[in-house]
N, C-alpha and C positions, 0 to 999 in steps of 0.2 A: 929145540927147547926140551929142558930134563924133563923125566915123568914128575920130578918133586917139583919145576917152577909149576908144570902144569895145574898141579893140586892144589899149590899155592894161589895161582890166580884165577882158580875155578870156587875156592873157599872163597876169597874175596869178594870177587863174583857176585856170590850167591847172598853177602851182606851188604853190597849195593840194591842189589833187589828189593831187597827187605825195606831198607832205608829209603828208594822212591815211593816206595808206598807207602811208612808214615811220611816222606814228607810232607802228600798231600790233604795229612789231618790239620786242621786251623790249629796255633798253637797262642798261645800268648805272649809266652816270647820266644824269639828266631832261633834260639839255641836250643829251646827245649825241645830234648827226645823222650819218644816212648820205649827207646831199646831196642827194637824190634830187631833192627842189624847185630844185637848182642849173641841171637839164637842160635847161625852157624859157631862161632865162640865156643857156645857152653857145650855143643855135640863134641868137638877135634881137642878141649883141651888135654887128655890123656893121651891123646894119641899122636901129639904132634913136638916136637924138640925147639928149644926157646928162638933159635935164630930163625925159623923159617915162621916162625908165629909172631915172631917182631916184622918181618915182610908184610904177612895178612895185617896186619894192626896199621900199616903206614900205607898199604894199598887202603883199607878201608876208608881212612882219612881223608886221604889224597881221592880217591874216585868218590866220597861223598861228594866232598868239594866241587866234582866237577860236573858230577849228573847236578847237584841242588844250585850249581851257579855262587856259591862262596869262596873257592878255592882264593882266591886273593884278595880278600877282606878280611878285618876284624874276626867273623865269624868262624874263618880255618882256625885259626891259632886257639879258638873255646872248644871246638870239636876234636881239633889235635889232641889238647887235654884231657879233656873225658874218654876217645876213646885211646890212648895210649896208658894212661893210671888204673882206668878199670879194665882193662884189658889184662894188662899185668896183675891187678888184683886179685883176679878170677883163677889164671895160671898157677899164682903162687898157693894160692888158699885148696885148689886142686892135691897141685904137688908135696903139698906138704899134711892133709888130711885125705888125700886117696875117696876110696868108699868111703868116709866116714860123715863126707859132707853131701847134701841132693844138691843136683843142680837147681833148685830154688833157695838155697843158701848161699850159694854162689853169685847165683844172679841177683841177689837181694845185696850184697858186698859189693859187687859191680855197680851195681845203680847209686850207688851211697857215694863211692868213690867219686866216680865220674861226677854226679851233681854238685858235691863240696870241689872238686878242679875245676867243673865247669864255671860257679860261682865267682871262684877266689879269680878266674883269667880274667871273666868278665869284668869284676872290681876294678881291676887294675887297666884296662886297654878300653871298656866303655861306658860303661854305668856308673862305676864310682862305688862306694860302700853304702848306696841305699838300696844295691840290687838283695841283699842280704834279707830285706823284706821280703822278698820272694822267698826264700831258702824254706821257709816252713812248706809251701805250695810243693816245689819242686822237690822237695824229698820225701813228701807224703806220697804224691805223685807216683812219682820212682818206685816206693816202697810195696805200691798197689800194683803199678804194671810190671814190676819185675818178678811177683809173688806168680803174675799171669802166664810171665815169660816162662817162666822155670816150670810151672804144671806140664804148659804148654813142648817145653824141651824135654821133657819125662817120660811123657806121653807119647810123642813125636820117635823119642829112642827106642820104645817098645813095640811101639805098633809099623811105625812107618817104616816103608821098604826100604829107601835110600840110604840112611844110615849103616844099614849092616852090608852095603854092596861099600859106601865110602869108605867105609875103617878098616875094608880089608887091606891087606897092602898088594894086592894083586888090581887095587882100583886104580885105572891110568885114564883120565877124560880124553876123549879124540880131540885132535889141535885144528881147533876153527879156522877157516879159509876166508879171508874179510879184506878189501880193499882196500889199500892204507890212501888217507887224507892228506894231503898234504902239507908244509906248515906254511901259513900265509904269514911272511917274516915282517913284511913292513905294518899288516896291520898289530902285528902283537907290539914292537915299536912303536907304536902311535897310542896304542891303551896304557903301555905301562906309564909311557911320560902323563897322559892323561890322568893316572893313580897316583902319580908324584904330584900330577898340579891340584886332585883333589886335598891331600893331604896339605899343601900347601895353602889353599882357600883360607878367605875369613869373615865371618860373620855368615846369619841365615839366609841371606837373599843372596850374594854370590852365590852360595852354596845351591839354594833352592832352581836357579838356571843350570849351573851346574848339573844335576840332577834330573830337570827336564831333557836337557843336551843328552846325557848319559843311556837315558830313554830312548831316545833318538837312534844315540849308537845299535842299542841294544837290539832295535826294531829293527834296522839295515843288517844287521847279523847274523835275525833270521832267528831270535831269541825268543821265547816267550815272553806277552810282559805280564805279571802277576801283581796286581793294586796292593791285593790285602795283607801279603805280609807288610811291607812297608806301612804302611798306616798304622800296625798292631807295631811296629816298631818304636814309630813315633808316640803314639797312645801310651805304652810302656814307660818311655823314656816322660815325658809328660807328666804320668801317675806318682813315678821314684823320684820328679824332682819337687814332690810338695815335703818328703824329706830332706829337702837342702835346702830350705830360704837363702835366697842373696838378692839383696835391694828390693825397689819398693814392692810391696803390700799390694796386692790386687785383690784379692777376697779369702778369705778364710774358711776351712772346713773342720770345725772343729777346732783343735790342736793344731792343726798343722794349716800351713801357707801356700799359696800359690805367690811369686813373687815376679816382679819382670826380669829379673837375673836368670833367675831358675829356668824361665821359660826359655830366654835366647841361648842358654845354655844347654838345653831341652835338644829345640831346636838345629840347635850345630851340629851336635854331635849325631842327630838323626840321620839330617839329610845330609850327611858327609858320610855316615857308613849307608844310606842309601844306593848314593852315589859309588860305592866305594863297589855295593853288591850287582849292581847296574854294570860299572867295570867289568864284574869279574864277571858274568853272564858274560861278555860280548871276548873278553879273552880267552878263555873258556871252547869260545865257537873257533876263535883263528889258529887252533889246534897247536899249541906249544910244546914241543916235543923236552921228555926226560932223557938224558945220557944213561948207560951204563944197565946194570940186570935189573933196579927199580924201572926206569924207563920200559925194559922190555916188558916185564909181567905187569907192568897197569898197559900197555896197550892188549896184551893178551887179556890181563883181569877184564876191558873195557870191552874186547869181541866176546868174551862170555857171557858178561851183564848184555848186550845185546841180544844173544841168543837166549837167555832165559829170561830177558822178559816177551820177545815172541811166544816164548814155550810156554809162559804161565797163562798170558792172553788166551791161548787157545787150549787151553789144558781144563779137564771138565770135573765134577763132581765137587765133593767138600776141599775147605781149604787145605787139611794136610795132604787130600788127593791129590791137588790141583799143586802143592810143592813139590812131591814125590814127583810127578809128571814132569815137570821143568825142569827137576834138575837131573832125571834119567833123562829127559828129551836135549839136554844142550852136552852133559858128560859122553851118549852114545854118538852124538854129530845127525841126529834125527832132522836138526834143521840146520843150517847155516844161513847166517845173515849179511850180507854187504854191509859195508859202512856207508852214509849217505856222501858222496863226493859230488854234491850239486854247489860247493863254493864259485861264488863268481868272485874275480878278484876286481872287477872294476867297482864295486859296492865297496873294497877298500878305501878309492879314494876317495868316496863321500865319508867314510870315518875318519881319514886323517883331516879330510878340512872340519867335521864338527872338532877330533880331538884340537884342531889349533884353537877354535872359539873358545870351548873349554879353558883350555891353559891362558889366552889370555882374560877371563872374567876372572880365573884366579889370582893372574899377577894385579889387574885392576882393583881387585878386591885387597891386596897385600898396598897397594899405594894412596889409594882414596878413601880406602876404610879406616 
């Protein structure tokens, strides 16, 4: 592995980190972020060339997905777009204003970007154009935690250690030693036809067994299960559909309607990308292997995001202390982490007989619904 994949998938890395930590902030909706994986971004834009910086943009994506459990759901394709548009937005506005812009000008253009992509994907693949309701939340939002990001990245370039040992180009990360996993083929077989039979469901109550089922998998997997984003999903989708009256009338708030269209339509589309994030959790676990130089640098991105989040855990003092520490503690090889290779494969066959239930309440749902 080059010294530049290394750096590549050590930047990465270090925006996966960022990124499990907010994911654990309550959000209102699944897609909102607070940036915080933006921070490595705003330090390497000068100093890094567009094709190895479109790699960090596509690993950051792609290893979101896979630490938060969305990677094959609705949810990749909204995250794909904010962070690949603001990504680029940041670069170009860099390269073409040098010194002349702070990186909280930057990161304020980033955030704007990304929340107008993130919106307009969302529009189209799950909310419909009442998500636009939200666009005032989420861009003020944005507008406040990115003003923080950027103090925060200003700060961090002046004072903290790490940065001026990264920029140099004598910085080479030591190459992690980590047990590869191996890929469990028949159970990612059996999830994906599972994602084809979620998509193919109809109506809320197939959907809704669907979704218990999904849980099911997820727990045999070895997944975490997490109640409350789901709920804040549905909640969400619930609130945006008293913007969309269709059929009868249930009560009124004001202006606006709750209808029983709206709801089953609420409804569907919830616990279908539910289901869908339930999926990607449990495929996710049966380790799906990438072809080719992306494949390799997300397995290497994914042994560095392991070592530094050991290194932050145990890393002391305030918090830019405690990033300086992690990310000297994983680039010197201060710790090295195994990968967990505790799969049993006979826990497959209990997923493949739930995914057959699965697919058939789908089909039953396509026939009797």
């Amino acid at each position: 592995m080059s010294p530049t994949d290394r750096k590549i998938s050590f930047i990465a890395a270090s925006t996966l980190l960022l990124s499990s930590l907010e994911h654990l902030i309550p959000k209102p909706l699944p897609f909102l972020r607070l940036g915080l994986a933006n921070l490595p971004l705003l330090l390497i834009l000068q100093s890094i060339d567009y094709p190895s910086y479109f790699f960090i943009l596509l690993l950051k994506a792609i290893g979101q997905g896979m630490v938060s459990g969305t990677l094959f759901s609705y949810l990749f394709l909204i995250s794909l777009a904010g962070t690949m548009s603001s990504g680029y937005a940041m670069k170009l506005l860099k390269s073409l204003l040098k010194e002349r812009v702070s990186l909280i000008g930057i990161s304020v253009v980033g955030a704007f970007v990304s929340n107008l992509s993130q919106l307009q994907v969302a529009s189209w693949i799950v909310y419909g154009p009442a998500i636009w309701v939200a666009a005032p939340l989420m861009l003020g939002l944005g507008m406040i935690t990115s003003i923080i990001l950027g103090v925060f990245g200003e700060r961090y370039l002046r004072h903290g250690s790490f940065p001026a040992a990264f920029l140099a180009d004598s910085f080479e990360p030591v190459l992690p030693t980590a047990e590869k996993r191996p890929p469990l083929v028949e159970r990612t077989v059996a999830l994906i036809i599972a994602i084809g039979a979620i998509l193919f469901a109809k109506g809320p109550i197939p959907l809704l067994g669907i979704a218990v089922l999904m849980y099911v998998i997820q727990g045999i997997s070895g997944r975490k299960i997490r109640l409350f984003p789901p709920l804040m999903l549905l909640f969400s989708l619930i609130v945006l559909s008293l913007f969309e009256p269709n059929g009868q009338v249930i009560f009124t708030v004001g202006t606006l309607a709750l209808t029983k269209g709206s709801i089953a339509l609420a409804l569907t589309k919830g616990l279908r990308l539910i289901a869908l994030l339930s999926a990607s959790q449990s495929l996710v676990s049966s380790n799906p292997r990438l072809k080719g130089r992306l494949g390799s640098l997300l397995v290497l991105a994914l042994s560095y995001f392991g070592i530094l989040t050991s290194c932050f855990r145990t890393a002391k003092g305030s918090l830019l202390e405690r990033v300086d520490g992690a990310l000297f503690c994983a680039a010197e090889g201060s710790l090295q982490v195994s990968a967990n290779n505790q799969q049993e494969r006979s826990s497959s066959v209990l997923i493949i007989i739930t995914a057959i239930l699965v697919i058939g309440i789908s089909l039953a749902s396509r026939v009797w619904g």
